[in-house]
Steps between C-alpha positions, in 0.01 A plus 500: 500500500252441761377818712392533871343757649457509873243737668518656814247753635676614806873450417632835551607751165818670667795340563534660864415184671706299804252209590409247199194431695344874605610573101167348400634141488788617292671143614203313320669707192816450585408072466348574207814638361689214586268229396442679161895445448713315693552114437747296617854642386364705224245784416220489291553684192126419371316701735368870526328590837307796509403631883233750534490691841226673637576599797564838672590782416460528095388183351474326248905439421584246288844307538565290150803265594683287247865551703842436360631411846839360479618198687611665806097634550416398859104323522447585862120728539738725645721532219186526262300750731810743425433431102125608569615793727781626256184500223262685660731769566647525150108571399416827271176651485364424131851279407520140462882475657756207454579520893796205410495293176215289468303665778264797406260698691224748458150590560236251350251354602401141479198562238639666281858279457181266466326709240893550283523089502271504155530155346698310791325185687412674860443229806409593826524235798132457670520170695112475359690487146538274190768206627843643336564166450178477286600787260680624189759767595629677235860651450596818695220444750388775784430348866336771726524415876414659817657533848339365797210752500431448078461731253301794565117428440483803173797392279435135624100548309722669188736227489243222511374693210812382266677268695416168531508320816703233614592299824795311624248240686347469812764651713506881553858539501743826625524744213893377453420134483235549252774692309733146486212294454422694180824529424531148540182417258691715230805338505308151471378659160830629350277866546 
């Protein structure tokens, strides 16, 4: 099982929101989503995505997806904002929830889900990197990506701590293209 976690430090932590865009970029999200699952006539089954919001009004929030979407499951960023929406308002204070099966929310922030991944190979993309092509990856790997702003400079210096970097090349890519590119790279290694 390879895991994905996308950051976003101004993608809003309630799920009162109309416009994708004044949401903090909750569209970038929203093609993360998609990218992390949807392939052509099929879902990925392999994949856990992990988005961490902090945005306004009570960051951190955590949203751990691994859905059991049937086949009727519509993969429009409208249909998938209404996933993220229905989530965030199906948070309790001090409970990780199962908002719908496979798709769990609660208040966490990105160090420590970090500091709770004891023993698992932790990558974070850095276009300044080690070529992923270059490198071992080891089973039930953990990407860390930002959106288009990055990762916040304070858990960024933590994460470099454990996490070693990689890049996806010379190209700096939109957060949800760097998602199938990786995705991509695993699948080339059976991972």
């Amino acid at each position: 099982m390879r895991e994905i976690v996308y950051f976003s430090g101004n993608a809003v932590t309630t799920g009162n929101f109309k416009d994708l865009m004044k949401a903090g970029r909750m569209d970038i999200a929203c093609h993360a989503v998609i990218m992390a699952f949807f392939i052509s006539n099929k879902l990925r089954e392999n994949v856990k995505l992990h988005l961490f919001f902090y945005g306004r009004p009570d960051p951190p929030k955590h949203l751990e997806l691994m859905p059991k979407i049937n086949e009727n499951f519509q993969i429009s960023k409208k249909d998938v904002a209404g996933l993220i929406k229905r989530m965030l308002f199906k948070y309790k204070k001090g409970k990780k929830v199962e908002a719908f099966p496979g798709c769990y929310i609660e208040k966490l922030s990105l160090l420590d889900f970090i500091n709770n991944q004891e023993g698992r190979e932790i990558y974070v993309l850095d276009k300044k990197g080690e070529d992923i092509r270059d490198i071992e990856i080891k089973e039930s790997p953990i990407f860390i990506l930002g959106d288009h702003e990055g990762i916040q400079k304070k858990e960024l210096r933590e994460i470099n701590k454990i996490a070693r970097k990689v890049s996806l090349g010379d190209i700096t890519y939109f957060s949800s293209q760097t998602i199938t590119i990786l995705n991509n790279e695993l699948d080339r290694r059976n991972l």
